[in-house]
VMD Tcl script that builds the backbone (N, CA, C; Angstrom):
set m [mol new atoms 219]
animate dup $m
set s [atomselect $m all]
$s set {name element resname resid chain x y z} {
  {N N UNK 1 A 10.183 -35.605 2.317}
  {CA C UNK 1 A 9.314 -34.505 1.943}
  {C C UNK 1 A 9.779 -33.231 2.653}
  {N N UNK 2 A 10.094 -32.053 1.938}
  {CA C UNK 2 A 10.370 -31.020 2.715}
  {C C UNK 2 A 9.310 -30.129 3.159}
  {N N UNK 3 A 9.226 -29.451 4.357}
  {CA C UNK 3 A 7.994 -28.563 4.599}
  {C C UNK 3 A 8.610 -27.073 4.294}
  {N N UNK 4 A 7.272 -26.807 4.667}
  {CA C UNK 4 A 7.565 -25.107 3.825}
  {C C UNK 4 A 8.264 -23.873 4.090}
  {N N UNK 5 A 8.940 -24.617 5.692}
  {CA C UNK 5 A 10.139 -23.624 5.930}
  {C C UNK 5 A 11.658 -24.119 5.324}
  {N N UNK 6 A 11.535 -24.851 4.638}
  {CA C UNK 6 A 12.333 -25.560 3.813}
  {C C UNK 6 A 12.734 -24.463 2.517}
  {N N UNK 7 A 11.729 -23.893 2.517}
  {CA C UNK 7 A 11.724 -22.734 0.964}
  {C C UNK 7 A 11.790 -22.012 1.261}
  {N N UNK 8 A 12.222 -21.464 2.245}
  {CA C UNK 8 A 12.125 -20.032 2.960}
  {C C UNK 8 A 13.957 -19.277 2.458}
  {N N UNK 9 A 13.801 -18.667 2.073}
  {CA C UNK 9 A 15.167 -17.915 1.586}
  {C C UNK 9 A 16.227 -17.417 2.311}
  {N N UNK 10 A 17.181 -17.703 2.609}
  {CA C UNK 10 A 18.236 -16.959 3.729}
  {C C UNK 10 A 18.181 -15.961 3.550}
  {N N UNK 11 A 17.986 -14.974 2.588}
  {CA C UNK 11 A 18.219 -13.828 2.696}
  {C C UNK 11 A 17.022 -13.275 2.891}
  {N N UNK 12 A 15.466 -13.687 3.111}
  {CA C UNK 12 A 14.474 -13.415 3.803}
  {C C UNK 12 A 14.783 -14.070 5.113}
  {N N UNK 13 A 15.089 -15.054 5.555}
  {CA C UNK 13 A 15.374 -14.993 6.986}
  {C C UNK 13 A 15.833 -14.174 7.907}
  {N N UNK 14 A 17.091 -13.672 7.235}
  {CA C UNK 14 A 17.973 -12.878 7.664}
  {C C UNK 14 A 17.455 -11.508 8.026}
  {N N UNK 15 A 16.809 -11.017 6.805}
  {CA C UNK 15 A 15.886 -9.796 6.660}
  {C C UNK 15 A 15.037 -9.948 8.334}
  {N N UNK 16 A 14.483 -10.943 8.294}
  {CA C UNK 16 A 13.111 -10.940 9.392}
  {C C UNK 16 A 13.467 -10.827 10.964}
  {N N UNK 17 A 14.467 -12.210 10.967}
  {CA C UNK 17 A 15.616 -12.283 12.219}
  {C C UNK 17 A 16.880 -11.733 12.443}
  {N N UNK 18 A 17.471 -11.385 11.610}
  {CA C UNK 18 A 18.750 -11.195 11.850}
  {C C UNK 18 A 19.863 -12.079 11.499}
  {N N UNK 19 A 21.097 -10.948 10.934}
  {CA C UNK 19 A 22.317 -11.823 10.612}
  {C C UNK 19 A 22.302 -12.946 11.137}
  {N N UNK 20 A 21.940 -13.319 12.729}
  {CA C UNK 20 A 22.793 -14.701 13.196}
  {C C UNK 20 A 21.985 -15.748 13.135}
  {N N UNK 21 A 20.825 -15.368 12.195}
  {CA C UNK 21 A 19.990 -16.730 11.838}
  {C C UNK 21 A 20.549 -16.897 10.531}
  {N N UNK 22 A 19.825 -18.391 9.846}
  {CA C UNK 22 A 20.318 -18.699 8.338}
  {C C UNK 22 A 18.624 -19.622 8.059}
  {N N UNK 23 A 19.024 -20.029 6.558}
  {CA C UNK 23 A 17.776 -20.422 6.208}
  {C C UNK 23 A 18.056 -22.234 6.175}
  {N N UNK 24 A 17.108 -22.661 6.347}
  {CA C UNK 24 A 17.748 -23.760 6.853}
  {C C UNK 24 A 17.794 -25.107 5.247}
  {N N UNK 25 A 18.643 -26.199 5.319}
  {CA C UNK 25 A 19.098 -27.334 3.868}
  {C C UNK 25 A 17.609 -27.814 3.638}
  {N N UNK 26 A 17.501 -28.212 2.539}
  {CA C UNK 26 A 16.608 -28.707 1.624}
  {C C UNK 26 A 15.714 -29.851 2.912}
  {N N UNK 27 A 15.965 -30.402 3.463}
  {CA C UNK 27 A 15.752 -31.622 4.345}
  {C C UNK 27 A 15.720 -31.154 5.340}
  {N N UNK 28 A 16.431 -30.305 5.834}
  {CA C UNK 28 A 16.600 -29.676 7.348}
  {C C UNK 28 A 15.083 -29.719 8.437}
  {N N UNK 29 A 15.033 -30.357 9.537}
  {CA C UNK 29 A 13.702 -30.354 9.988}
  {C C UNK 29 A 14.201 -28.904 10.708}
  {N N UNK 30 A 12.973 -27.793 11.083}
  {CA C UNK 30 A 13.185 -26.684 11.909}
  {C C UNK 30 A 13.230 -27.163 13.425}
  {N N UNK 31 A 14.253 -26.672 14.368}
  {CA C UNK 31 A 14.147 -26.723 15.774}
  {C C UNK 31 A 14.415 -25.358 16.265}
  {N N UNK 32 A 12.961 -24.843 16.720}
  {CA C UNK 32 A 13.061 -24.030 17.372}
  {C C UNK 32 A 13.760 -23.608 18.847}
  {N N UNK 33 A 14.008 -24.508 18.821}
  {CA C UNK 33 A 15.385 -24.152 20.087}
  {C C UNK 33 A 17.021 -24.049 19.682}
  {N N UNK 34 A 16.959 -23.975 18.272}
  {CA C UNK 34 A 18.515 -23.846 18.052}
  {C C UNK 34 A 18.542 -22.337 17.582}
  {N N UNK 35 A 19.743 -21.948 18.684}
  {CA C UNK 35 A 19.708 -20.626 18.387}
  {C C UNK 35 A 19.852 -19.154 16.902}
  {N N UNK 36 A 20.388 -20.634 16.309}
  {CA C UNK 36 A 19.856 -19.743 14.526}
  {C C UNK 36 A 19.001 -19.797 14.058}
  {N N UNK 37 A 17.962 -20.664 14.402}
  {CA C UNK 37 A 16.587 -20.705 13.500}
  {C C UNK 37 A 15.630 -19.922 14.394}
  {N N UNK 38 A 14.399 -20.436 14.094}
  {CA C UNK 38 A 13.126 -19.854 14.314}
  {C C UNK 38 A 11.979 -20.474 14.671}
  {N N UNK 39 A 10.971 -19.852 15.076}
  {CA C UNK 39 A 10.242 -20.520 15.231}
  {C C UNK 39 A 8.431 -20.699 13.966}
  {N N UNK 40 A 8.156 -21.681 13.975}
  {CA C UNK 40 A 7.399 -22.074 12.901}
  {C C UNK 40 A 5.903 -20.967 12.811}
  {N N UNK 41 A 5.881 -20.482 13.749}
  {CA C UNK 41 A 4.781 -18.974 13.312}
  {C C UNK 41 A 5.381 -17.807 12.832}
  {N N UNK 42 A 6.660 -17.944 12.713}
  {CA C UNK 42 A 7.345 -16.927 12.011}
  {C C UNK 42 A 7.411 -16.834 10.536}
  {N N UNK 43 A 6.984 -18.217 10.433}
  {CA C UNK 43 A 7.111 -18.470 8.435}
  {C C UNK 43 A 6.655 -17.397 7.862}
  {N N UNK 44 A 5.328 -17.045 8.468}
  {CA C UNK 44 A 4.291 -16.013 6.962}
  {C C UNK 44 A 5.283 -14.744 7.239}
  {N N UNK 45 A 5.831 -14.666 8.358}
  {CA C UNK 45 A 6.927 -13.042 8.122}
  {C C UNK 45 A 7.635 -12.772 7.472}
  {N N UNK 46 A 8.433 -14.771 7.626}
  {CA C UNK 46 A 9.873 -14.785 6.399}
  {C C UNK 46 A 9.382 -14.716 5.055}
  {N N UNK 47 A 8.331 -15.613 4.578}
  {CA C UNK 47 A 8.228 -15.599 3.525}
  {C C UNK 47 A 7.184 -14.429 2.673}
  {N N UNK 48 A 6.591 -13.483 3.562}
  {CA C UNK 48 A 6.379 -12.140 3.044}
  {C C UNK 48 A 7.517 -11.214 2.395}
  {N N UNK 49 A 9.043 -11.772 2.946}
  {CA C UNK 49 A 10.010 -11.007 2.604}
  {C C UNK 49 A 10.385 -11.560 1.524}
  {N N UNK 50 A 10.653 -12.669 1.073}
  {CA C UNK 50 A 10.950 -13.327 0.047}
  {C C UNK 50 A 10.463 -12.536 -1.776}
  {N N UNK 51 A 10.875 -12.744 -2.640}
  {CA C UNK 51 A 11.106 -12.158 -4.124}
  {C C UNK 51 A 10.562 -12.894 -5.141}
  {N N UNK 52 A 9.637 -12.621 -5.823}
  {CA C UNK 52 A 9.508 -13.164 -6.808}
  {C C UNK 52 A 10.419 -14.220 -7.024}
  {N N UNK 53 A 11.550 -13.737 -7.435}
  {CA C UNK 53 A 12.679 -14.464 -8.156}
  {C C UNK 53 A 13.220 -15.432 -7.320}
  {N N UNK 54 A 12.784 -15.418 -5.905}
  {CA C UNK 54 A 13.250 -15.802 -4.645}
  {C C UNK 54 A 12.276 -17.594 -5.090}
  {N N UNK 55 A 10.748 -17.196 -5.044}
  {CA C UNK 55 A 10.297 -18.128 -4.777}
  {C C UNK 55 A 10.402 -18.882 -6.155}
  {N N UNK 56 A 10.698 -18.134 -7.385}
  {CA C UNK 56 A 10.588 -19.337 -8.533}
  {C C UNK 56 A 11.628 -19.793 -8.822}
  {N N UNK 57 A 12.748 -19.629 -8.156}
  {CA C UNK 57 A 13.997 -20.117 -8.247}
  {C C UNK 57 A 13.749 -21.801 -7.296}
  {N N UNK 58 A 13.033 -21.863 -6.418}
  {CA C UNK 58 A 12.891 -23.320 -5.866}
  {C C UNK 58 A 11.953 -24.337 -6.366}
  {N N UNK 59 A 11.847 -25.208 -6.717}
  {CA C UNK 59 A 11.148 -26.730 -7.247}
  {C C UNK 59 A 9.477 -26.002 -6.985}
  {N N UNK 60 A 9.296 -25.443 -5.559}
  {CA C UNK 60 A 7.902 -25.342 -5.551}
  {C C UNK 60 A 7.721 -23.973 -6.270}
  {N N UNK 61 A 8.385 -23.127 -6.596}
  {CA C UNK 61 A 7.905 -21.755 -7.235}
  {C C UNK 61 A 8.098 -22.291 -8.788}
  {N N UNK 62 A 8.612 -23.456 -9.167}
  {CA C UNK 62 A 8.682 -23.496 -10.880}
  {C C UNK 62 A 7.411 -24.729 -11.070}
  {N N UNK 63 A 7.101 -25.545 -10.063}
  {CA C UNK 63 A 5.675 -25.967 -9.811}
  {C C UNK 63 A 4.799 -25.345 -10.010}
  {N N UNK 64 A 4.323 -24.247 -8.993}
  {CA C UNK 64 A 3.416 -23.431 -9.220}
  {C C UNK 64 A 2.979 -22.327 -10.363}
  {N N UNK 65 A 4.431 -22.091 -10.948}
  {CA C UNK 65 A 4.505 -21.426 -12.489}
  {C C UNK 65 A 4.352 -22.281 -13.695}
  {N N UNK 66 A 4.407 -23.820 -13.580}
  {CA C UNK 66 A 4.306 -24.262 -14.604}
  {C C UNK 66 A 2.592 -24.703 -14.822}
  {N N UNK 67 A 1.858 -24.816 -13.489}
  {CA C UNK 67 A 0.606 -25.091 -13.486}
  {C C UNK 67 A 0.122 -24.295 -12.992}
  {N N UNK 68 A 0.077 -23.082 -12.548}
  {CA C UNK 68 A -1.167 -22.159 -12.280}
  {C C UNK 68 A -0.841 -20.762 -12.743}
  {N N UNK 69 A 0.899 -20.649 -13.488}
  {CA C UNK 69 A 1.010 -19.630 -14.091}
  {C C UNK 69 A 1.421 -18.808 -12.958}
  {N N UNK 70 A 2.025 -18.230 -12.646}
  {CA C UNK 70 A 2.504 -17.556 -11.029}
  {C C UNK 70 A 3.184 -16.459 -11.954}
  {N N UNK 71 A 3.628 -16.453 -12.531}
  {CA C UNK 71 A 4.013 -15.161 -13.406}
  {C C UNK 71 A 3.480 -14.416 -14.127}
  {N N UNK 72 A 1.845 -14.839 -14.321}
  {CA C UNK 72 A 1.358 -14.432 -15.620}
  {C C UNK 72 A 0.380 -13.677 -14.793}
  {N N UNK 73 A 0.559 -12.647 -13.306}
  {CA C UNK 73 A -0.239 -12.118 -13.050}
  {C C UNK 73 A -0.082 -10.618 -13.249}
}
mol reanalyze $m
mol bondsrecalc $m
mol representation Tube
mol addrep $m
C-alpha cells in the first residue's frame, strides 16, 4: 500500500525543498533522516504545490476523477 507521500510530485518537492531533494518510488517508505527527503509534516506544503495535471496523472488523482468527478469543478 503506498502512503500519501508516495504521490507527492518531484517537481513539487523540489519547488518546496530544494533541488537536492527528489520525490520519492511508488513503494518508497519516507525516512526522514535521509538527507534528500523530508519530513512527513511537510506533505500539505508539497502537495499544495502540486498541479492539477500533477495529481490526475497518478492512480489516486484518476480515482478520485472517476468517482467524485475532480475535474468537473
Amino acid at each position: 500500500m503506498r502512503a500519501f507521500e508516495n504521490y507527492l510530485a518531484e517537481r513539487a518537492v523540489k519547488s518546496v525543498k530544494g533541488d537536492d531533494h527528489r520525490g520519492l518510488m511508488p513503494y518508497e517508505k519516507l525516512d526522514p533522516r535521509a538527507p534528500d527527503l523530508w519530513g512527513k509534516a511537510e506533505n500539505a506544503s508539497i502537495a499544495a504545490e502540486m498541479t492539477a495535471d500533477e495529481i490526475l496523472a497518478t492512480d489516486l488523482g484518476k480515482f478520485l476523477d472517476a468517482n467524485i468527478g475532480a475535474t468537473n469543478t
